[in-house]
C-alpha positions as a Python dict, from the first residue, in 0.01 Angstrom:
ca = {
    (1, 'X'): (0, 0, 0),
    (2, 'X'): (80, 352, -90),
    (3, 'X'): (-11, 538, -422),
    (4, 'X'): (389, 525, -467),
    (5, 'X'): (381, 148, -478),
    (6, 'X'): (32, 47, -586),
    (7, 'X'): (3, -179, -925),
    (8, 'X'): (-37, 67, -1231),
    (9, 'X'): (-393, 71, -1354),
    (10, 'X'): (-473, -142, -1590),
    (11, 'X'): (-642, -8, -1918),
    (12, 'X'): (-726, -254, -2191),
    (13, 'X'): (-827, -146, -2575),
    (14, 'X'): (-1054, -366, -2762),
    (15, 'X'): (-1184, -387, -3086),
    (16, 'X'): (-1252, -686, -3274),
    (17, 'X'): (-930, -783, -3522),
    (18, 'X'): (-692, -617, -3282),
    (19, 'X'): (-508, -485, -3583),
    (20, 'X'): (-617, -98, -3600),
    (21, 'X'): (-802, 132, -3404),
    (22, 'X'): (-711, -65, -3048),
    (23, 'X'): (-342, -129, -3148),
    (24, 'X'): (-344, 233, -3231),
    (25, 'X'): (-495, 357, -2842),
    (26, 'X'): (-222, 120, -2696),
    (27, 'X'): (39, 246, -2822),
    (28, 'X'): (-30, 631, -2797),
    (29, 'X'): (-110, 524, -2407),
    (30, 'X'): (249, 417, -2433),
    (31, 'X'): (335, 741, -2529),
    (32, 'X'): (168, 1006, -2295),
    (33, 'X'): (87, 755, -2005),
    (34, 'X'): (334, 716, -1687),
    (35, 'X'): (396, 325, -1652),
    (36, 'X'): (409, 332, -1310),
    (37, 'X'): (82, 464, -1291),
    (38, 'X'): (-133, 288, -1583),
    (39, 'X'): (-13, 40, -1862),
    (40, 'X'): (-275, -9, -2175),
    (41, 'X'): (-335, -393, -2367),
    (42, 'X'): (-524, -437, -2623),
    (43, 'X'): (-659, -736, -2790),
    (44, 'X'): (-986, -798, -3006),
    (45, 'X'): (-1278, -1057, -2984),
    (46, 'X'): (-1152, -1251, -3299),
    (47, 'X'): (-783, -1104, -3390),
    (48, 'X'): (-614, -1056, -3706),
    (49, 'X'): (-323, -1207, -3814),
    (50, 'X'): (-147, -900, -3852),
    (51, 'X'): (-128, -522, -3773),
    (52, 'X'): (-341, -359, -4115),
    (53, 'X'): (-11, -208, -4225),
    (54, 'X'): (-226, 99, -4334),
    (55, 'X'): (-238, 125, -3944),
    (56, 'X'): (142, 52, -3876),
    (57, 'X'): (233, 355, -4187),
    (58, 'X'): (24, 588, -4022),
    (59, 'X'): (122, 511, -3652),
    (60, 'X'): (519, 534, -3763),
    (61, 'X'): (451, 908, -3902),
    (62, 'X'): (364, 981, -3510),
    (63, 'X'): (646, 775, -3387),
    (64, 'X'): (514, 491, -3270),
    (65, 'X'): (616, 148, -3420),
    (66, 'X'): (351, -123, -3428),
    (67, 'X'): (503, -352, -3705),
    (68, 'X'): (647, -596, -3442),
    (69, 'X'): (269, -626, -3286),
    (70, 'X'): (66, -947, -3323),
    (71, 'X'): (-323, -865, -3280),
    (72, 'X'): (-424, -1110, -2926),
    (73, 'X'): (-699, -1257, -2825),
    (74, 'X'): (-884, -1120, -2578),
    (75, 'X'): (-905, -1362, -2294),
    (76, 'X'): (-1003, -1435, -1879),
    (77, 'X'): (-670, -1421, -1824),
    (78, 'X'): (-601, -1139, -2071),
    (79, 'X'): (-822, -953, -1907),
    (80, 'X'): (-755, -996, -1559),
    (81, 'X'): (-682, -739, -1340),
    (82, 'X'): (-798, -517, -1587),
    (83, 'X'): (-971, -178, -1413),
    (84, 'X'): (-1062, 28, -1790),
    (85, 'X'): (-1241, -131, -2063),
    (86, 'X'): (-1210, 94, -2380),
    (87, 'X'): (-1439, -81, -2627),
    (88, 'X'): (-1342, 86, -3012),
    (89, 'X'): (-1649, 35, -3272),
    (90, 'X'): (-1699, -318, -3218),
    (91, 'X'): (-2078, -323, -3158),
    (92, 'X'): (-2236, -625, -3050),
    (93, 'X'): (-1902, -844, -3064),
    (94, 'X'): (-1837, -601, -2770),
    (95, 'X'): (-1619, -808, -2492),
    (96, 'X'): (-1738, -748, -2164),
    (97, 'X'): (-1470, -751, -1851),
    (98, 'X'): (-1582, -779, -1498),
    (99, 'X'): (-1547, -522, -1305),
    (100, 'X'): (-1393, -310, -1532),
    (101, 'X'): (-1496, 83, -1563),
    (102, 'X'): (-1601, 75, -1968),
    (103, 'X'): (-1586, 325, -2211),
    (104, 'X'): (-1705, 283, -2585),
    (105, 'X'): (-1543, 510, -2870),
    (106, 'X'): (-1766, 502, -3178),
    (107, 'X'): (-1485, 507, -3446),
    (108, 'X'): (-1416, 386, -3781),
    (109, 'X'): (-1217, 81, -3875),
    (110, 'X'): (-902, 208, -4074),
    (111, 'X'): (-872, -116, -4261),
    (112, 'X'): (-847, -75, -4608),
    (113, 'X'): (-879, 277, -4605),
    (114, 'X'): (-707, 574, -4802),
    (115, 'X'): (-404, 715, -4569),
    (116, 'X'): (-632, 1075, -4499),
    (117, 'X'): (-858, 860, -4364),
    (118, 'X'): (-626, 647, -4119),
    (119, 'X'): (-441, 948, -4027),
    (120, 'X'): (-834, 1110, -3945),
    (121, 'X'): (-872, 812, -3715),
    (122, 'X'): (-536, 804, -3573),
    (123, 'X'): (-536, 1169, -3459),
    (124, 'X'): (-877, 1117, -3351),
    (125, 'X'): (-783, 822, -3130),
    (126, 'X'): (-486, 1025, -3029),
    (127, 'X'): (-694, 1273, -2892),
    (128, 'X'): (-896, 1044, -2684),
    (129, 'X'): (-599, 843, -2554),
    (130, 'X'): (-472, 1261, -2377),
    (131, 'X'): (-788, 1304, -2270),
    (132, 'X'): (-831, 998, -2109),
    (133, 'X'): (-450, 985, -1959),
    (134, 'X'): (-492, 1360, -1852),
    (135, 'X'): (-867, 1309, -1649),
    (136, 'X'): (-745, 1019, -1511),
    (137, 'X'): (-366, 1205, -1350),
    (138, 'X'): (-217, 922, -1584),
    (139, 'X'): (11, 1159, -1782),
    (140, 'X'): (396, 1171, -1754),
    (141, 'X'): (556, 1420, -1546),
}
């Protein structure tokens, strides 16, 4: 198999509601990331019912629509295949994945917080979601 035709990577975001900071990763990875190359989940060790729709207001500013998201579980089968473990803030509820290459990001959970705030996070995530594309030769051409 060539680089041309190999799978995309697959990079998963976890935190534990799935309904902020690792919904927010996702879909920036959406964003700067070349799908043929790597494709981001997310999901969160006990999930939310809902996107925080702090999180969904602050992610439509940049363009990126997360209203239509329902947080997941993060599962085996979830998780299989799965070569980047981004772990978000989530401590000792921290999901472990086989084989996976893991990261943590120590950030703050936007829930409930004042719209500075979430935007704070956001950009911050933002900025680690480029970095992360851009090491890896994920970005778009």
């Amino acid at each position: 198999m060539t680089a041309e035709t190999a799978a995309p990577v697959r990079v998963l975001f976890a935190c534990i509601h799935n309904a902020g900071r690792s919904q927010m990763a996702a879909g920036f990875f959406a964003q700067l990331a070349d799908p043929a190359r790597a494709v981001a989940l997310s999901a969160g060790t006990d999930p939310a019912p809902r996107v925080h729709p702090e999180v969904v207001v602050a992610m439509r500013e940049c363009g990126v629509e997360l209203a239509h998201r329902t947080p997941q579980r993060l599962t085996a089968e979830r998780a299989a295949g799965v070569r980047w473990l981004v772990t978000m803030g989530c401590g000792e509820a921290c999901p472990f994945v086989p084989g996976a290459r893991i990261e943590d990001w120590a950030l703050d959970d936007p829930a409930g917080r004042p719209p500075q705030e979430v935007r704070r996070i956001r950009d911050d995530i933002r900025a680690r979601v480029a970095a992360l594309v851009e090491r890896e030769g994920w970005a778009r051409r």
